[in-house]
C-alpha positions, 0 to 999 in steps of 0.5 A: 171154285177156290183157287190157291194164289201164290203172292209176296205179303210184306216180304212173306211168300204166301199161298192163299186159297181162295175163291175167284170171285173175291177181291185182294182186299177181303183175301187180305182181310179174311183170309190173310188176317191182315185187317190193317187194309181197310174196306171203305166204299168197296167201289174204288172211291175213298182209297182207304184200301190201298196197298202196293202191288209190285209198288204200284198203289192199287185199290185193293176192293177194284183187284181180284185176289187171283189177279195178285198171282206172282205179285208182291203185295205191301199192307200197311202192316208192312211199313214198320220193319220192327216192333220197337220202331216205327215207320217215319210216316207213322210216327210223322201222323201220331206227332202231328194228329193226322189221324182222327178216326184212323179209317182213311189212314192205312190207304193214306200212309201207303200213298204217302209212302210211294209219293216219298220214295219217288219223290224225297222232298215233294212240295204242298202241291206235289203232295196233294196231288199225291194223295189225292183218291184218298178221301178223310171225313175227319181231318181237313187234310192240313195235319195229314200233309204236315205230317208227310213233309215231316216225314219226309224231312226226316226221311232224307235226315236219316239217309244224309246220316247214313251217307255220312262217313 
């Protein structure tokens, strides 16, 4: 039986119909045409479709759509406010080469983006930590965590500019 569920998509309000018995992570998918979100394991273990749900980090596969109604849902495809700019954990995982394929790095720069909004200046172990449920074949992880210290460094860079006077 399809159901319309009223959700918040990176900032957008969307009614989406849908059948019960379909996860956010296919709804955003196919339904949605957010394919940004990626389906890995379908069983909550990789962590490649992580989104945020009302900001907290959610395995998008494990979550039925209806459960999303009222709900405010960040994608991936929500991090860059614009085209010409990138997010600075996007651009932080294109400098350091801690994409390889790219299939774990949607789940990965949603976690890292929650991590560094709680947490501006994390060490090595409080990223691990951070990260951790998010599985990469490729990497080996050490880019992957270069990239988010430098994102977070130039995080707190910009907003020290911005305080400035």
């Amino acid at each position: 039986m399809k159901q319309i569920v009223e959700m918040t998509i990176n900032g957008d309000p969307y009614d989406v119909v849908t059948e019960g018995h379909r996860s956010l992570l296919d709804t955003l998918r196919e339904e949605v045409g957010l394919t940004g979100t990626k389906k890995g394991c379908d069983v909550g273990d990789c962590g490649a479709c992580t989104v945020l749900v009302d900001g907290k980090p959610t395995n998008a596969c494990l979550m039925l759509a209806v459960e999303a109604q009222g709900k405010s849902i960040e994608t991936v495809e929500g991090l860059q406010t614009s085209v010409e700019v990138l997010h600075p954990l996007q651009d932080a995982f294109m400098r350091h080469g801690a994409s390889q394929c790219g299939f774990c790095t949607p789940g990965i720069l949603m976690m890292a983006r929650k991590l560094l909004e709680e947490n501006p200046d994390p060490t090595d172990a409080e990223i691990r930590f951070g990260l951790s449920g998010n599985i990469c074949r490729c990497t080996g992880y050490t880019k992957i965590f270069d990239a988010v210290r430098s994102a977070a460094a130039d995080i707190r860079a910009t907003r020290t500019q911005e305080a400035m006077p």
